[in-house]
PDB file as gemmi writes it, atoms N, CA and C in Angstrom:
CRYST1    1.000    1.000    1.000  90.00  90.00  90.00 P 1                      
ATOM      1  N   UNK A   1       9.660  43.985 -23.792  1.00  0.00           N  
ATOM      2  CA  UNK A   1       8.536  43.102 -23.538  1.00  0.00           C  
ATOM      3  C   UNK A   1       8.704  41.776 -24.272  1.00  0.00           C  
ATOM      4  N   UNK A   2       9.229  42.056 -25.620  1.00  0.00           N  
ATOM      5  CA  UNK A   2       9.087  40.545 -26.385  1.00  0.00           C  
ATOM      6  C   UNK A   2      10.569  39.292 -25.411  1.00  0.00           C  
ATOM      7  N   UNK A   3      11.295  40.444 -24.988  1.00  0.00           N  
ATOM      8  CA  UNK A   3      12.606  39.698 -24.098  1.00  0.00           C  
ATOM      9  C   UNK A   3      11.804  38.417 -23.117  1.00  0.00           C  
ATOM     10  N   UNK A   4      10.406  39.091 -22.388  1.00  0.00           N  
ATOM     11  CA  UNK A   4      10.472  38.147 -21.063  1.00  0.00           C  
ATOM     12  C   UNK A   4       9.614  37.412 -22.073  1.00  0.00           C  
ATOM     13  N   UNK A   5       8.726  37.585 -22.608  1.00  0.00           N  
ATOM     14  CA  UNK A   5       7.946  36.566 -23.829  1.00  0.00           C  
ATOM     15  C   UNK A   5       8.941  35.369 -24.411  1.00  0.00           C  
ATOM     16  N   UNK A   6       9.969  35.980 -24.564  1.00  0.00           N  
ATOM     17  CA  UNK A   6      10.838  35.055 -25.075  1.00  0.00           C  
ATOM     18  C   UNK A   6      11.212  33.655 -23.856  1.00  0.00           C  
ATOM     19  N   UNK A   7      11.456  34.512 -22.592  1.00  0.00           N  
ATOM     20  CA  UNK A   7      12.177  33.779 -21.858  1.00  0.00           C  
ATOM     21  C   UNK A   7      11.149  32.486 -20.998  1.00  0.00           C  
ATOM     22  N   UNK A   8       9.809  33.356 -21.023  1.00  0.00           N  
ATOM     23  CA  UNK A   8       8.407  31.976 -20.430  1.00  0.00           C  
ATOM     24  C   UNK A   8       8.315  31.350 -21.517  1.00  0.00           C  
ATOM     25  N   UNK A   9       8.112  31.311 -22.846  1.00  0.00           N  
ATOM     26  CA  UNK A   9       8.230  31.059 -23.395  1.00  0.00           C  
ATOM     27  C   UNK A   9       9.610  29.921 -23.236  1.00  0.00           C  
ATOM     28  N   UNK A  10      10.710  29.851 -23.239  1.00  0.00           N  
ATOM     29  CA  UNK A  10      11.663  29.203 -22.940  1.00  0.00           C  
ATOM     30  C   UNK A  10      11.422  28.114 -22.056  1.00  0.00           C  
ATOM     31  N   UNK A  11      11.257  28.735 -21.011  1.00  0.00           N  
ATOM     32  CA  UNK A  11      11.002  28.050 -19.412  1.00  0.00           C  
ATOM     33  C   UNK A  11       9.503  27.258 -19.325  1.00  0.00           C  
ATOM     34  N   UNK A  12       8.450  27.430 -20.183  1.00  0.00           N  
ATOM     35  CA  UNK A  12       7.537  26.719 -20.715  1.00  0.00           C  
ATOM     36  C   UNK A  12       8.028  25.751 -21.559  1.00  0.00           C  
ATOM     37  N   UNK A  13       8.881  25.977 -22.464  1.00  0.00           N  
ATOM     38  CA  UNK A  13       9.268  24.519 -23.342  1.00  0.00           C  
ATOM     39  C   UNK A  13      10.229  23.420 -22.579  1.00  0.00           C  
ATOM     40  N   UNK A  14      10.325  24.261 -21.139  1.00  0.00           N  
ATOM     41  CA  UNK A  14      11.951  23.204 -21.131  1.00  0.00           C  
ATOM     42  C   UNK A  14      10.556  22.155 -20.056  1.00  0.00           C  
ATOM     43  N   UNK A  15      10.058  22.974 -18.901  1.00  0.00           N  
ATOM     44  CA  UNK A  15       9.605  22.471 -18.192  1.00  0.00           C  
ATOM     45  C   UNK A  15       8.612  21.310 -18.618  1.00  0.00           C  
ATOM     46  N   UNK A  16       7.720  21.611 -19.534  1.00  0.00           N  
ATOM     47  CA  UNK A  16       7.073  20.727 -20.878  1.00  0.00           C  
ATOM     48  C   UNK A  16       7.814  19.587 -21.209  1.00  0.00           C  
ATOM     49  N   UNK A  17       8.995  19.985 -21.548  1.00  0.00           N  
ATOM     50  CA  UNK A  17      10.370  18.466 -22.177  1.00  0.00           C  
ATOM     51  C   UNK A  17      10.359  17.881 -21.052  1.00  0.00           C  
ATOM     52  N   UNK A  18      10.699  18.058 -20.008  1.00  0.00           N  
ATOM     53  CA  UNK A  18      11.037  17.687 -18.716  1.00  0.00           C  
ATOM     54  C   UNK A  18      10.111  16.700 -18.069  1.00  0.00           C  
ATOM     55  N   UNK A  19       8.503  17.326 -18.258  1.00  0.00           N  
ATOM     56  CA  UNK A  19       7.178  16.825 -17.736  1.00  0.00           C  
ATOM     57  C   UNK A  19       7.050  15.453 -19.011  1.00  0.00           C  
ATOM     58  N   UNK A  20       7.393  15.507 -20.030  1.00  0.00           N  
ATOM     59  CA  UNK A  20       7.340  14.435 -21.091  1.00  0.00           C  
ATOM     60  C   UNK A  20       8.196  13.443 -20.996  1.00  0.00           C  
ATOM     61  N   UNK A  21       9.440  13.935 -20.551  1.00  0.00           N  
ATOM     62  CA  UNK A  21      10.612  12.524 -20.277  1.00  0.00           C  
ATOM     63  C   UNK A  21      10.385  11.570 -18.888  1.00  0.00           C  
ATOM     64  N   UNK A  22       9.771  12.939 -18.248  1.00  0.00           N  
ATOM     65  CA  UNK A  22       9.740  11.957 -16.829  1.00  0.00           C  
ATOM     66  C   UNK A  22       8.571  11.404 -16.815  1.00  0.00           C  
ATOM     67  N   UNK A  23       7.550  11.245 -17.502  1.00  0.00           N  
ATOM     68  CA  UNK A  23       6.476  10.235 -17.830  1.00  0.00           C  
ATOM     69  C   UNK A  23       6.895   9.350 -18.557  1.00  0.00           C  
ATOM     70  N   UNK A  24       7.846   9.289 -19.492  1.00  0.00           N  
ATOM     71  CA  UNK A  24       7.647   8.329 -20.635  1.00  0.00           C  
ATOM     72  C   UNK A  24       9.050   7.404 -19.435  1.00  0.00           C  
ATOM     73  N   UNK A  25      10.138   7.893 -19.105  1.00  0.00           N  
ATOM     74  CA  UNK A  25      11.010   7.265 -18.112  1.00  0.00           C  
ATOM     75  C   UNK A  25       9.962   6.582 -16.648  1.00  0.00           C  
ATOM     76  N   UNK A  26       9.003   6.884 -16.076  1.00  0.00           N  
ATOM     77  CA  UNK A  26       8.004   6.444 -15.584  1.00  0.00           C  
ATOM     78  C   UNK A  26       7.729   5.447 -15.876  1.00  0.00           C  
ATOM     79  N   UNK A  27       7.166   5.772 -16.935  1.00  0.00           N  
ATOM     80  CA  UNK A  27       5.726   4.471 -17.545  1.00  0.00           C  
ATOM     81  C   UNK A  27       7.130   3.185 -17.981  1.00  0.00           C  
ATOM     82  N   UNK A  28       8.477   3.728 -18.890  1.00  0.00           N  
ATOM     83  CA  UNK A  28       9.270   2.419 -18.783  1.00  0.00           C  
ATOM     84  C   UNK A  28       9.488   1.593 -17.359  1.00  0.00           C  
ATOM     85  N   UNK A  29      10.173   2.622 -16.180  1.00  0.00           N  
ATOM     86  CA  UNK A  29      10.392   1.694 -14.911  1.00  0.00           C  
ATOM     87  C   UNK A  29       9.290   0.707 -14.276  1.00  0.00           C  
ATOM     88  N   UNK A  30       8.160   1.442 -14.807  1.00  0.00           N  
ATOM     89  CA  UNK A  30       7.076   0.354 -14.128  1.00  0.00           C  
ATOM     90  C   UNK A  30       6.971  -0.143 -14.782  1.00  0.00           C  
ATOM     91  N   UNK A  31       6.928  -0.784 -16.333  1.00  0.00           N  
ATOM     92  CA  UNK A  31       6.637  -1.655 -17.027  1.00  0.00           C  
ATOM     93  C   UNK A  31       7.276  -2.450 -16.767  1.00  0.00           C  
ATOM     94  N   UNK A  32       8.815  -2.478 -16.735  1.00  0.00           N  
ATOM     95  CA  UNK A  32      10.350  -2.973 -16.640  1.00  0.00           C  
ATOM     96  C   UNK A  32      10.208  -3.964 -14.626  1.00  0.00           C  
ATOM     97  N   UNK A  33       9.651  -2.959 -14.004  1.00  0.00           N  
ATOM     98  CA  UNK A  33       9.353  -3.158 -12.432  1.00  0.00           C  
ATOM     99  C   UNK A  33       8.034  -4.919 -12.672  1.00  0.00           C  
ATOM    100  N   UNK A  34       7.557  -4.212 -13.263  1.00  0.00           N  
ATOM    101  CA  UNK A  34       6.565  -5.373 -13.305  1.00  0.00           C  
ATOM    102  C   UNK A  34       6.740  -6.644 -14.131  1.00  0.00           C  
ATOM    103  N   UNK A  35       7.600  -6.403 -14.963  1.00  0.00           N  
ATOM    104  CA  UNK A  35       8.122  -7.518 -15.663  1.00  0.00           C  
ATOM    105  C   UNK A  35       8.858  -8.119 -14.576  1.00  0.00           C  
ATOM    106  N   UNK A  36      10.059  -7.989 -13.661  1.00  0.00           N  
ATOM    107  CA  UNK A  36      10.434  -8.224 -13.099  1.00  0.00           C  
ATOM    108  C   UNK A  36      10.065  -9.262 -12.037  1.00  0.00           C  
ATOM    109  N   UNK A  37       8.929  -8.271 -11.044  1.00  0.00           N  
ATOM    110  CA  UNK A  37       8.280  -8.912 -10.533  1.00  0.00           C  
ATOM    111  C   UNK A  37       7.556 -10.425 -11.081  1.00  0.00           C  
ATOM    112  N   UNK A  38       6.750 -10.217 -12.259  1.00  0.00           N  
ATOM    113  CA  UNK A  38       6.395 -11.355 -12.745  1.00  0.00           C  
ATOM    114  C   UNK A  38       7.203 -12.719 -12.711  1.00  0.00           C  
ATOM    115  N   UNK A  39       8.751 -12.067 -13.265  1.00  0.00           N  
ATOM    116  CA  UNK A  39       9.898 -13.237 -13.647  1.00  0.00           C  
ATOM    117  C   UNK A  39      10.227 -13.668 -12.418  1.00  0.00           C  
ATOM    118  N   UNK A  40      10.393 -13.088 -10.915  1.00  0.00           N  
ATOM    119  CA  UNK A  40      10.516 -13.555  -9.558  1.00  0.00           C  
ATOM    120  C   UNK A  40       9.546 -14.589  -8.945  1.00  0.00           C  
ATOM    121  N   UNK A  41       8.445 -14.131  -9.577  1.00  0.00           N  
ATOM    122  CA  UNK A  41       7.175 -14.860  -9.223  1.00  0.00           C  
ATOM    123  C   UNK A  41       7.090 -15.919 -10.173  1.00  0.00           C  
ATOM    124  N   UNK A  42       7.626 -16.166 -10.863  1.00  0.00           N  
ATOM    125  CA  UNK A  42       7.224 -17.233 -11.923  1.00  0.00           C  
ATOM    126  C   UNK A  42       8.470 -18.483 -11.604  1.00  0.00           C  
ATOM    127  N   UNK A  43       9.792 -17.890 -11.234  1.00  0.00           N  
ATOM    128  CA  UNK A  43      11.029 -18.471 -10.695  1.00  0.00           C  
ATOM    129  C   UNK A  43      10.519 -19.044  -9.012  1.00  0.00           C  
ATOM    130  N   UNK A  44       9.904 -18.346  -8.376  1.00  0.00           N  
ATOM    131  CA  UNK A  44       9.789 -18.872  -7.159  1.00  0.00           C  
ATOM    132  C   UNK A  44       8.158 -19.073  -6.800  1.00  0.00           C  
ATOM    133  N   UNK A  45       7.623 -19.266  -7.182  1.00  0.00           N  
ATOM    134  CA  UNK A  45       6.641 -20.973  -7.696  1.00  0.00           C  
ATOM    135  C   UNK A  45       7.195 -22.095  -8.837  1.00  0.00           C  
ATOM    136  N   UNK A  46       7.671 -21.893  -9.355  1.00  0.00           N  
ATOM    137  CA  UNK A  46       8.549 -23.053  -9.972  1.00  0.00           C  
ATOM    138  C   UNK A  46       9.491 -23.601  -9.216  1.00  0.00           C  
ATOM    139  N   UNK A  47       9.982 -22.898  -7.917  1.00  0.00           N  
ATOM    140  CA  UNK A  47      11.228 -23.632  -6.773  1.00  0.00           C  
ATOM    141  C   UNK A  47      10.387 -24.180  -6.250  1.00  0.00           C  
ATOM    142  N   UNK A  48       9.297 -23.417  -5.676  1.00  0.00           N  
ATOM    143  CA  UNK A  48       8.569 -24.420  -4.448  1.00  0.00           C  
ATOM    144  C   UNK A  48       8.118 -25.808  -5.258  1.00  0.00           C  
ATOM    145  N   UNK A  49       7.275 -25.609  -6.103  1.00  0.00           N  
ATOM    146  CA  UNK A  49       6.847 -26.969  -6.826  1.00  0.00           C  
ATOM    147  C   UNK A  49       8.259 -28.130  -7.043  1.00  0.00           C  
ATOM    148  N   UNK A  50       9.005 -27.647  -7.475  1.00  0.00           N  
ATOM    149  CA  UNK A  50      10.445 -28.699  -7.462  1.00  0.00           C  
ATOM    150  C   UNK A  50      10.829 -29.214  -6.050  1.00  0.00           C  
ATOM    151  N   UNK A  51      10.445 -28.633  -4.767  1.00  0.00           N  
ATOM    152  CA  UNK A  51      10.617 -29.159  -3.397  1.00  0.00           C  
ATOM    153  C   UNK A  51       9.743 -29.523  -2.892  1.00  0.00           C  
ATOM    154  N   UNK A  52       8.703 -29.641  -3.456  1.00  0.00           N  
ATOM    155  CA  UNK A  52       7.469 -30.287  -2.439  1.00  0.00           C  
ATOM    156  C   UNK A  52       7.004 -31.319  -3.060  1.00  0.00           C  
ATOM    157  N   UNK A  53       7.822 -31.737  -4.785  1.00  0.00           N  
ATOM    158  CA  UNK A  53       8.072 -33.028  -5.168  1.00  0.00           C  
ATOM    159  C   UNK A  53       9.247 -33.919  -4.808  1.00  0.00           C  
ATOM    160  N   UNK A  54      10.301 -33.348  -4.133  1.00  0.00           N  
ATOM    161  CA  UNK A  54      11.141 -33.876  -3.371  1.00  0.00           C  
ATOM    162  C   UNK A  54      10.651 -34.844  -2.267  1.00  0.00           C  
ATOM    163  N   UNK A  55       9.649 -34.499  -1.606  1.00  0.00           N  
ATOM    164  CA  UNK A  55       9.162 -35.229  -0.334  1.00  0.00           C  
ATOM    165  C   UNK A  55       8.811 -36.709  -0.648  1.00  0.00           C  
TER     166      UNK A  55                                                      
END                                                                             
């Protein structure tokens, strides 16, 4: 009995590690995603304004 205790036990900690990395790897890509976005958006309104002082 203490064998399969042992083994949910196991398979509870890994799945747990697993559920913790792939949130914290989450919450980086979207932070990282949105930075991104921002820097695209900040680069291309700064193009248009440089060409529509061209005219």
């Amino acid at each position: 009995m203490s064998e399969i205790k042992g083994q949910l036990l196991g398979i509870i900690l890994v799945l747990s590690i697993f559920g913790i990395v792939g949130t914290a790897l989450k919450t980086v890509f979207t932070n990282m995603k949105d930075s991104v976005v921002e820097s695209v958006e900040n680069t291309t309104s700064g193009l248009g304004t440089m060409l529509s002082f061209k005219d």
